[in-house]
C-alpha positions in Angstrom: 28.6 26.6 -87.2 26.6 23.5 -88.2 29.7 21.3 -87.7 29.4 22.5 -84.2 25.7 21.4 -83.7 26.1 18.7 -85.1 28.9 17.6 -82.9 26.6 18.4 -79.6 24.0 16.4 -80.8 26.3 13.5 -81.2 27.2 14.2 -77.5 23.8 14.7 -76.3 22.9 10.7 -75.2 26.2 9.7 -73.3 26.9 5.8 -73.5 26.5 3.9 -69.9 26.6 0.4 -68.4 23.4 0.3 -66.0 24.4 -0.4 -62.3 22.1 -2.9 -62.0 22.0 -5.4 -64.4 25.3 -4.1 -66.6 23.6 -3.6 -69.8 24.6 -0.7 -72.2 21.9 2.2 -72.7 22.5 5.8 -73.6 21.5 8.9 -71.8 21.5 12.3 -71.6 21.6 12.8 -67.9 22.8 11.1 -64.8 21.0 8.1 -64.9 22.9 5.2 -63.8 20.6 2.5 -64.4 19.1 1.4 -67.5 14.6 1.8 -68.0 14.0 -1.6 -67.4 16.0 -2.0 -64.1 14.0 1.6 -63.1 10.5 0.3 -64.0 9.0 -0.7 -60.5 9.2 -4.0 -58.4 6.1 -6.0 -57.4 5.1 -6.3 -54.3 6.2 -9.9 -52.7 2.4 -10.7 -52.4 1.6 -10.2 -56.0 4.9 -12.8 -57.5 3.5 -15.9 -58.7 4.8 -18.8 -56.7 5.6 -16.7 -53.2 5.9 -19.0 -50.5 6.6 -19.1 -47.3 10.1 -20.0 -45.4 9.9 -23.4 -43.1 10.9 -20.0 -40.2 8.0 -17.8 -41.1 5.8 -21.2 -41.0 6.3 -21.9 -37.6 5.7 -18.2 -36.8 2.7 -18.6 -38.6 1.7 -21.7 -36.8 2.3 -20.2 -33.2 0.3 -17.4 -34.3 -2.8 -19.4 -35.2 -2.0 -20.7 -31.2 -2.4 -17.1 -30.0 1.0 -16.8 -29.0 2.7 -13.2 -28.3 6.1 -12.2 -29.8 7.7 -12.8 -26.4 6.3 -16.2 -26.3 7.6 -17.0 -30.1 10.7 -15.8 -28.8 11.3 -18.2 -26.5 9.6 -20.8 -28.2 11.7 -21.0 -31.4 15.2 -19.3 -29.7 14.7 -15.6 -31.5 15.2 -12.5 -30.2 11.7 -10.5 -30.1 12.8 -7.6 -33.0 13.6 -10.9 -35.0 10.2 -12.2 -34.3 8.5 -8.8 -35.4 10.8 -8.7 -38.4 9.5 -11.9 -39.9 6.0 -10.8 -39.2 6.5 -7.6 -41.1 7.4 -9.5 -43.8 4.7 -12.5 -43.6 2.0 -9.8 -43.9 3.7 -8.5 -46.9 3.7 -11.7 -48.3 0.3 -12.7 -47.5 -1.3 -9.3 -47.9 -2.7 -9.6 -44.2 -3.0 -6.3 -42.2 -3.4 -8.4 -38.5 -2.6 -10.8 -36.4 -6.1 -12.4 -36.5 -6.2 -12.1 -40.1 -3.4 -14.1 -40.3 -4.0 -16.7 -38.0 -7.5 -16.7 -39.9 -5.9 -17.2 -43.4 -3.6 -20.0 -41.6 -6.5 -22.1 -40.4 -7.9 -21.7 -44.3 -5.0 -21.8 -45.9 -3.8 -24.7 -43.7 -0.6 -23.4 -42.2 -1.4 -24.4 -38.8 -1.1 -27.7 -39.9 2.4 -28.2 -40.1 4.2 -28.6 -37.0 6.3 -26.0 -34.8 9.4 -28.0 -34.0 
């Protein structure tokens, strides 16, 4: 009888290769990915060195103009979804929650300076 147990506790922690990153790890359920690949992301406004695309600059320069999606559009040759995609993700990067805070941080940060074409 001990034979058996010991023989299920060898079995317990199956070997794996994590999904993510392709390491080896052990487990004992169906994990697929190894703990540091699970531990969670940061946002993209707290990585160190986060800039901005030369795209999303313009955007943010038209902003700081007062210019509407539609307008931006036109403007740089984008469809209007396309505009509102890049915002969604220049507020993430920024950690701004408006269009006037953004055109605000622009003038500060001086991303209205740099030009549109």
């Amino acid at each position: 009888m001990k034979e058996v147990n010991i023989l299920v506790d060898r079995c317990a922690f199956t070997p794996r290769s994590c999904a993510r990153c392709g390491t080896g790890f052990h487990t004992r359920g169906k994990e697929y990915t190894c703990a540091a690949c699970r531990k969670p992301k940061l946002p993209a406004a707290e990585k160190p060195g986060h800039t901005l695309s030369f795209r999303e600059q313009q955007i943010v320069a038209l902003i700081a103009e007062a210019k509407a999606n539609k307008e931006i559009a036109y403007n740089l040759c984008l469809s209007e979804g396309t505009v509102k995609e890049y915002l969604y993700h220049i507020f993430r990067k920024l950690n701004v929650t408006s269009r006037t805070e953004l055109a605000l941080r622009s003038v500060r940060d001086g991303f209205a300076d740099r030009p549109t074409a």
